[in-house]
N, CA, C and O atoms as a MOPAC input file, in Angstrom:
PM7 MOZYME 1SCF
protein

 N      9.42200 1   -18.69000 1     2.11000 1
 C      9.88900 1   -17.36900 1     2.45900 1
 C     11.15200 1   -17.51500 1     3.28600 1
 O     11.43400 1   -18.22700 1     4.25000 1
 N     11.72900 1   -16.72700 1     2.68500 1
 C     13.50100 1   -17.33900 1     3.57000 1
 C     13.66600 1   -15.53400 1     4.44500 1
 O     13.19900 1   -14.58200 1     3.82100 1
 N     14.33800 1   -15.27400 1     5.84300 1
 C     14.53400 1   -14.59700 1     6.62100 1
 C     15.73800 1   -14.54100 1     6.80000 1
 O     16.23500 1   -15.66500 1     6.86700 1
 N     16.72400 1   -13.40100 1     6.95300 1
 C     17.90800 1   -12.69000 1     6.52100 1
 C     17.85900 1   -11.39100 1     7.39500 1
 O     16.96200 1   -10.56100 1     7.53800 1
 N     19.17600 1   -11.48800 1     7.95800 1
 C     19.35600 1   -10.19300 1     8.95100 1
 C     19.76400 1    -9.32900 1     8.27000 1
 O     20.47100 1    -9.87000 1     7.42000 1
 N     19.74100 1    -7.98100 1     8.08200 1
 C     20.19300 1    -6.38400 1     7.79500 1
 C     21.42900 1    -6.90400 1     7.06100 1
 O     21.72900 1    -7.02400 1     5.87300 1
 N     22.15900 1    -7.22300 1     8.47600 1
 C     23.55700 1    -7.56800 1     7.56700 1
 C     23.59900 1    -7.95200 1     6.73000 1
 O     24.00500 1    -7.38100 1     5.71800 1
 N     23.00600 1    -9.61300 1     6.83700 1
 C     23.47000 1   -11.02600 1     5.70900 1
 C     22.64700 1   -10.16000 1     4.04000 1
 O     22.85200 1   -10.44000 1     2.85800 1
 N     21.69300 1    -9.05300 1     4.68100 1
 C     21.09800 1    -8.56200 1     3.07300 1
 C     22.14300 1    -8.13700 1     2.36400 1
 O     22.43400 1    -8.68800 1     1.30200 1
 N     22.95200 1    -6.94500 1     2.93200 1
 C     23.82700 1    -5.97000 1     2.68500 1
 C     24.74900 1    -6.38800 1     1.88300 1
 O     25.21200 1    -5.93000 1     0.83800 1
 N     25.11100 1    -7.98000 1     2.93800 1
 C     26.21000 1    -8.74800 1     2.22600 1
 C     26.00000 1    -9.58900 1     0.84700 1
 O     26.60300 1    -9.63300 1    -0.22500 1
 N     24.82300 1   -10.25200 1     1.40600 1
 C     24.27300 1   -10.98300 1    -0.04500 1
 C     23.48500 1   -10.56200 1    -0.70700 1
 O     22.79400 1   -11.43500 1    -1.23100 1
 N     23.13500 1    -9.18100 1    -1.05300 1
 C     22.28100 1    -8.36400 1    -1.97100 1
 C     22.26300 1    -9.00300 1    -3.25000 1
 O     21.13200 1    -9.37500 1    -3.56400 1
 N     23.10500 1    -9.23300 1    -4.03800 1
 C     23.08400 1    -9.95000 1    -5.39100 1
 C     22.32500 1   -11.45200 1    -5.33000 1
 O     21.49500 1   -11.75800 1    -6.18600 1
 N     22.57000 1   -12.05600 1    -4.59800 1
 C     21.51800 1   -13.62700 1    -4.11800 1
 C     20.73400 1   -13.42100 1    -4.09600 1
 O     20.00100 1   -13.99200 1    -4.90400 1
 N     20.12400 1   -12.39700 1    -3.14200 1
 C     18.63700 1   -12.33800 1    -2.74300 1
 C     17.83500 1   -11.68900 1    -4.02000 1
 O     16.61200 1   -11.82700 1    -4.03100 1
 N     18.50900 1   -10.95000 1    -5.15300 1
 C     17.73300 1   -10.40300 1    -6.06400 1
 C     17.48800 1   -11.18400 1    -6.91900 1
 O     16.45700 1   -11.31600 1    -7.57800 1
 N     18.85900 1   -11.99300 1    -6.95900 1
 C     17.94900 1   -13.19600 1    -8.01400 1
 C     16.92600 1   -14.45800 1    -7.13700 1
 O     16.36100 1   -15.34500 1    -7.77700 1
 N     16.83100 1   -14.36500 1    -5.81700 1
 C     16.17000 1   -15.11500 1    -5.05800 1
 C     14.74700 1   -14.51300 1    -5.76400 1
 O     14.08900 1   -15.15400 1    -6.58400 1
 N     14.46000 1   -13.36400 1    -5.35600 1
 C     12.99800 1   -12.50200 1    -5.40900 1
 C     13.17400 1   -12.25100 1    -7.05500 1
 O     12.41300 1   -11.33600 1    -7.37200 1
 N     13.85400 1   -12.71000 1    -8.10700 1
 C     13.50700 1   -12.72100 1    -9.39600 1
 C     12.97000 1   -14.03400 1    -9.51000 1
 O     11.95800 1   -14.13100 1   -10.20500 1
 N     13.41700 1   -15.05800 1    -8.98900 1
 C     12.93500 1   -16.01600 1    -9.18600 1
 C     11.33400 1   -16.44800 1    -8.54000 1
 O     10.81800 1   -17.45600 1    -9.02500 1
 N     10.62000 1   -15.73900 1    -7.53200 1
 C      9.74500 1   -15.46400 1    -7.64500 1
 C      9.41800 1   -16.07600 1    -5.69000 1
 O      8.44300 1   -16.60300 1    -5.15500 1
 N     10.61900 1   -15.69900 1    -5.23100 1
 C     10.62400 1   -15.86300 1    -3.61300 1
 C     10.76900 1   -14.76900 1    -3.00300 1
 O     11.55400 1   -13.93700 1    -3.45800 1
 N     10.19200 1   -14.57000 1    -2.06900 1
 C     10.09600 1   -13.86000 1    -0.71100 1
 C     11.21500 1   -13.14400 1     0.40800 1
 O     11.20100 1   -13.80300 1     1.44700 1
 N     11.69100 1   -12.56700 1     0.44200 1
 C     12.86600 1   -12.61400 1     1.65100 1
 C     12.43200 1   -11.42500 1     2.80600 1
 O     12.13600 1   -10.27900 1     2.46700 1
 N     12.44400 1   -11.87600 1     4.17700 1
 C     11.90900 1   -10.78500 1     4.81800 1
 C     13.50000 1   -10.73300 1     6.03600 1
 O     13.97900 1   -11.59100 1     6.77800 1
 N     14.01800 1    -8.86700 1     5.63600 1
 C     15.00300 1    -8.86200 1     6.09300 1
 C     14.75300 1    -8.17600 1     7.83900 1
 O     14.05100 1    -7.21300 1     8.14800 1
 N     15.47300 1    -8.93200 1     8.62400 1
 C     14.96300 1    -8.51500 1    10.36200 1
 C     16.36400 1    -7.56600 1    10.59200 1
 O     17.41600 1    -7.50100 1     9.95600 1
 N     15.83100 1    -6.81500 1    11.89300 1
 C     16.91200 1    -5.77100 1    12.43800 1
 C     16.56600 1    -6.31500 1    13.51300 1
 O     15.36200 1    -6.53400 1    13.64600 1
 N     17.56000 1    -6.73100 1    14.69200 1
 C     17.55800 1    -7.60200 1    16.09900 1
 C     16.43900 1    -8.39100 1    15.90000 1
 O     15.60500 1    -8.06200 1    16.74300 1
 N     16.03400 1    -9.24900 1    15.20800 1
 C     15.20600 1   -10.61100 1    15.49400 1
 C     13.57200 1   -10.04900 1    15.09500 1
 O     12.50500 1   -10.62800 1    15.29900 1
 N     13.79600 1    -8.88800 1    14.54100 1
 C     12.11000 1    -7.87700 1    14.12800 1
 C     12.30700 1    -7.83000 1    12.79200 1
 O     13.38800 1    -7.47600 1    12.32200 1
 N     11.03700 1    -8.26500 1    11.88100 1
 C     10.90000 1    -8.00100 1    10.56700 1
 C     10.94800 1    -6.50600 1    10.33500 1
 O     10.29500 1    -5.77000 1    11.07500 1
 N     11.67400 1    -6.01900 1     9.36000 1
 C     11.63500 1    -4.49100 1     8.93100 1
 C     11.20400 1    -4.25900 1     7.64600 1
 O     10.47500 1    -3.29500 1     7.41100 1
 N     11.60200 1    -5.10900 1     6.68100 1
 C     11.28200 1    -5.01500 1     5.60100 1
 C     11.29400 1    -6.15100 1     4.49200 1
 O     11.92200 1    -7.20400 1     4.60300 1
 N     10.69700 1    -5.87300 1     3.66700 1
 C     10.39100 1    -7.34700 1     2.32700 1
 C     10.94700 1    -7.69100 1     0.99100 1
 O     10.01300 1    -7.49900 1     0.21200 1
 N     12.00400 1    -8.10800 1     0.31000 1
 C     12.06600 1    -7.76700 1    -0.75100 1
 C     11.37600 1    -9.05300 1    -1.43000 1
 O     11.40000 1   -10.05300 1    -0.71100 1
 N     10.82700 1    -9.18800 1    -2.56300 1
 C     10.15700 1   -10.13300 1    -3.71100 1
 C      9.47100 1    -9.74700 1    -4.40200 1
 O      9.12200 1    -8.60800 1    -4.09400 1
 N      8.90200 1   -10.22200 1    -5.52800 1
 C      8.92900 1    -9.61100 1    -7.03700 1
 C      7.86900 1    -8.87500 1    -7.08600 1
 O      6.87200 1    -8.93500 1    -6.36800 1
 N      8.07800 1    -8.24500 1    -7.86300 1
 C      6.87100 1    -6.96900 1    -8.37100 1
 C      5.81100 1    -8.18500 1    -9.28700 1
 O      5.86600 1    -9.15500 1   -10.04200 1
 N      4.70300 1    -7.11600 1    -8.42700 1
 C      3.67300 1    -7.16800 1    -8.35800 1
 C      3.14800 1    -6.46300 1   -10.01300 1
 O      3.06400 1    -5.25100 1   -10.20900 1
 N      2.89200 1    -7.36300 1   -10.90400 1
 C      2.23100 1    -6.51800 1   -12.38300 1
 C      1.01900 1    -5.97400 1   -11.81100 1
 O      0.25600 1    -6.62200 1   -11.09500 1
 N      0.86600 1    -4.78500 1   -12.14200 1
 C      0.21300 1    -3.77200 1   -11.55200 1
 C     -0.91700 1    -3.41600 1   -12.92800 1
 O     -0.45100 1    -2.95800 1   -13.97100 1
 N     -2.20300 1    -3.64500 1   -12.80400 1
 C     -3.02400 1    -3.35000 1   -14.21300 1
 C     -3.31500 1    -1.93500 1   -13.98900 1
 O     -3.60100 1    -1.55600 1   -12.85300 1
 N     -3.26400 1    -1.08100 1   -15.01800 1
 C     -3.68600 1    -0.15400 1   -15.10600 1
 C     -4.86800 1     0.29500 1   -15.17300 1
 O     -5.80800 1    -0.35700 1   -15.62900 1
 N     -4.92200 1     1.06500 1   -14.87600 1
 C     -7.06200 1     1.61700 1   -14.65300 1
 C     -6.86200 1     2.88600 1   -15.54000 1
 O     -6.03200 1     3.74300 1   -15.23800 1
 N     -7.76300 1     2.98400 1   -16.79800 1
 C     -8.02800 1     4.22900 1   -17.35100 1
 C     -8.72300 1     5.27800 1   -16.78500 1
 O     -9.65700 1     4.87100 1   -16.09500 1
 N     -8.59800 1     6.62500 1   -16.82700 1
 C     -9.13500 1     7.54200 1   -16.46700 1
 C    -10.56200 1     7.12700 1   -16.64600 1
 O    -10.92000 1     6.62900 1   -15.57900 1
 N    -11.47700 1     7.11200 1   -17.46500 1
 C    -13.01900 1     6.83700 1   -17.57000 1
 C    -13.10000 1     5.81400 1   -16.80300 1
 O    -14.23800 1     5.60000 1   -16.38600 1
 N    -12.34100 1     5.14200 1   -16.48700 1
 C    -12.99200 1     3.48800 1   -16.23700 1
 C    -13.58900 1     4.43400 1   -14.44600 1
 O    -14.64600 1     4.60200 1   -13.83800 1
 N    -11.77900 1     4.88500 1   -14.23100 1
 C    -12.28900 1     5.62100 1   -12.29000 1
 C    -13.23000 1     6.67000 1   -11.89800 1
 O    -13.54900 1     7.14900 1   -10.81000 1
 N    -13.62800 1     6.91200 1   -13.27900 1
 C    -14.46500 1     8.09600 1   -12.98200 1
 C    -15.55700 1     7.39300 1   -12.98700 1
 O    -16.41900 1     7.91000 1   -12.27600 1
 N    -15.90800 1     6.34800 1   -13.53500 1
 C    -16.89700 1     5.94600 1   -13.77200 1
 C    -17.43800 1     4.87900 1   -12.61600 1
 O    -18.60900 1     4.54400 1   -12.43800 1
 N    -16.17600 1     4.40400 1   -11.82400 1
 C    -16.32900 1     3.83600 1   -10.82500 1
 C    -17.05600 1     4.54700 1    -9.42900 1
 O    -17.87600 1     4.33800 1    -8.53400 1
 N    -16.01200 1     5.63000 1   -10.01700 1
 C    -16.23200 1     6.69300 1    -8.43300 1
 C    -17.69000 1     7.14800 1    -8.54700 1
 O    -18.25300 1     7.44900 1    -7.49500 1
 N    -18.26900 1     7.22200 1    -9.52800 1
 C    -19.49300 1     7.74800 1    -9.94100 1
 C    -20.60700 1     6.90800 1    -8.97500 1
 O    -21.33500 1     7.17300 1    -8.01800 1
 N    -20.34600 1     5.94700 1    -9.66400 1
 C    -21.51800 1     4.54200 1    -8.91500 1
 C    -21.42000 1     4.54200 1    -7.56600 1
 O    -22.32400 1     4.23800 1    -6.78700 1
 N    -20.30600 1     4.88900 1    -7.28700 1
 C    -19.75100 1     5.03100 1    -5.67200 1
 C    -20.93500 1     5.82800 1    -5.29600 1
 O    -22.02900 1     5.37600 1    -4.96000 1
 N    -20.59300 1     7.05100 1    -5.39000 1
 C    -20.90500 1     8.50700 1    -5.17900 1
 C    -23.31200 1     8.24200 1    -5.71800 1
 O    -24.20300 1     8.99900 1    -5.33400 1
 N    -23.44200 1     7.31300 1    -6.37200 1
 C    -25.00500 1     7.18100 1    -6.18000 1
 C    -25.29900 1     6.41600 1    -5.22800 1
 O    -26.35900 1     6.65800 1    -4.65000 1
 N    -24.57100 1     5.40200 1    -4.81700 1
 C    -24.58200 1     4.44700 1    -3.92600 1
 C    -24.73700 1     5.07900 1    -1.96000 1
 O    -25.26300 1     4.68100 1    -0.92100 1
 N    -23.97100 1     6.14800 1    -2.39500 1
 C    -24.13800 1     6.64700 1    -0.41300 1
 C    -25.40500 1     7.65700 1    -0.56100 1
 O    -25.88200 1     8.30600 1    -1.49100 1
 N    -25.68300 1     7.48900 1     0.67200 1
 C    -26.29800 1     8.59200 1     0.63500 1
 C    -26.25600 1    10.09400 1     0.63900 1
 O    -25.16600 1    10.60100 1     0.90800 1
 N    -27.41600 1    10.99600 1     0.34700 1
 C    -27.23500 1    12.79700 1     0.05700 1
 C    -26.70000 1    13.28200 1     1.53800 1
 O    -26.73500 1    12.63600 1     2.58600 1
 N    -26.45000 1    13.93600 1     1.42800 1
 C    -26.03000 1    14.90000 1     3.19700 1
 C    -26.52000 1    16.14300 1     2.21300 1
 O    -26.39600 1    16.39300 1     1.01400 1
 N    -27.33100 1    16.98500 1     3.69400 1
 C    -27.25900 1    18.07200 1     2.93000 1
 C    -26.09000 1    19.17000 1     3.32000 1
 O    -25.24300 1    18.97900 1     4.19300 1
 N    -26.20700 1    20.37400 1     2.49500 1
 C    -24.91200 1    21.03000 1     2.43800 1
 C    -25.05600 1    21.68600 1     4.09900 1
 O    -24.12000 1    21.28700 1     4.79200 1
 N    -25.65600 1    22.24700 1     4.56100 1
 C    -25.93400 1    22.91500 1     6.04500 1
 C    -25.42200 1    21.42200 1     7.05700 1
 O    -24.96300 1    21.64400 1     8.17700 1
 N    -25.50600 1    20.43600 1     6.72400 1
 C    -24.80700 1    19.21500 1     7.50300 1
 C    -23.21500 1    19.24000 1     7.05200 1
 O    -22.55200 1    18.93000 1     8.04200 1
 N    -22.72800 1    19.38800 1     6.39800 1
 C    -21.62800 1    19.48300 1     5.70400 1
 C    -20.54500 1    20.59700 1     6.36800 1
 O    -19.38200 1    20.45100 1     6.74300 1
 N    -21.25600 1    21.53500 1     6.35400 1
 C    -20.59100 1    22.42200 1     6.85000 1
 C    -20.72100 1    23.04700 1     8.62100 1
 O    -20.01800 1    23.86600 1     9.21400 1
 N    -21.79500 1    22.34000 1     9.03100 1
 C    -21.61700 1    22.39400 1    10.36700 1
 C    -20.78000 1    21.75800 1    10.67700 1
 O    -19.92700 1    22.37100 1    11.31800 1
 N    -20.50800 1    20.27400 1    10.44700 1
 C    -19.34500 1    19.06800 1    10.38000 1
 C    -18.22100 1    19.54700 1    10.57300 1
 O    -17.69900 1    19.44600 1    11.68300 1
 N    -17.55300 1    20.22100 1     9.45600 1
 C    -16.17700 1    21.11200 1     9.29600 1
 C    -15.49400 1    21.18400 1    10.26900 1
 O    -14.32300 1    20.80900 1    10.21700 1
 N    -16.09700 1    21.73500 1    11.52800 1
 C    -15.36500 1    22.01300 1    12.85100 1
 C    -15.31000 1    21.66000 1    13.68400 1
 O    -14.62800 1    22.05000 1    14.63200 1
 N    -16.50700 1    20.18900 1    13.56400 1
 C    -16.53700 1    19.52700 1    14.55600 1
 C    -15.56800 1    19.15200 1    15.00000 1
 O    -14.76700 1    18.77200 1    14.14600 1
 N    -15.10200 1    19.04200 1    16.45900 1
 C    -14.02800 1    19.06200 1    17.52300 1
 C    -12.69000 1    19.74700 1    17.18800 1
 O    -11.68100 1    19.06900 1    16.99900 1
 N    -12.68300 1    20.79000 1    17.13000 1
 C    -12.03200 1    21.69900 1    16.89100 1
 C    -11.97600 1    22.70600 1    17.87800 1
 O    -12.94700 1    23.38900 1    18.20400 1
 N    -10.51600 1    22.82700 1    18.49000 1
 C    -10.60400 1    24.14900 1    19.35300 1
 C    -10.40300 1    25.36700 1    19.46700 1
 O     -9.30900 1    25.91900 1    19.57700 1
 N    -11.48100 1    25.86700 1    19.44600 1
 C    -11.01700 1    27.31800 1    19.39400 1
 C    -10.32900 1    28.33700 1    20.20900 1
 O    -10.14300 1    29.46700 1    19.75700 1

């Protein structure tokens, strides 16, 4: 992972993109503090609609019931009126 000030990004923007194409890291600092990251995207898998519903489902048997009169007393809890 190579570290690069604001500036040196600004200046060497074209380096560093083929740095993070090539499959490195660069974390750019503002006064000696990390601010931000550039390096390669992340392939991102897609999730089908059924698959999350179907996830959230199992979720949703998995906790337990509340009943609705708990639910809605909840609502306002710490709330000022």
């Amino acid at each position: 992972m190579t570290t690069v000030s604001a500036y040196e990004a600004k200046t060497h923007l074209p380096r560093l993109i083929r740095a993070a194409e090539r499959g490195e890291t660069v974390v750019i600092t503002r006064h000696g503090k990390p601010v931000a990251q550039l390096g390669p995207v992340q392939e991102q898998r897609g999730i089908d609609m059924a698959e999350a519903t179907a996830r959230l489902e199992a979720l949703r048997r998995r906790l337990p019931k509340i009943p609705l009169e708990e639910l809605l007393s909840a609502r306002h809890e710490g709330h000022k009126y």
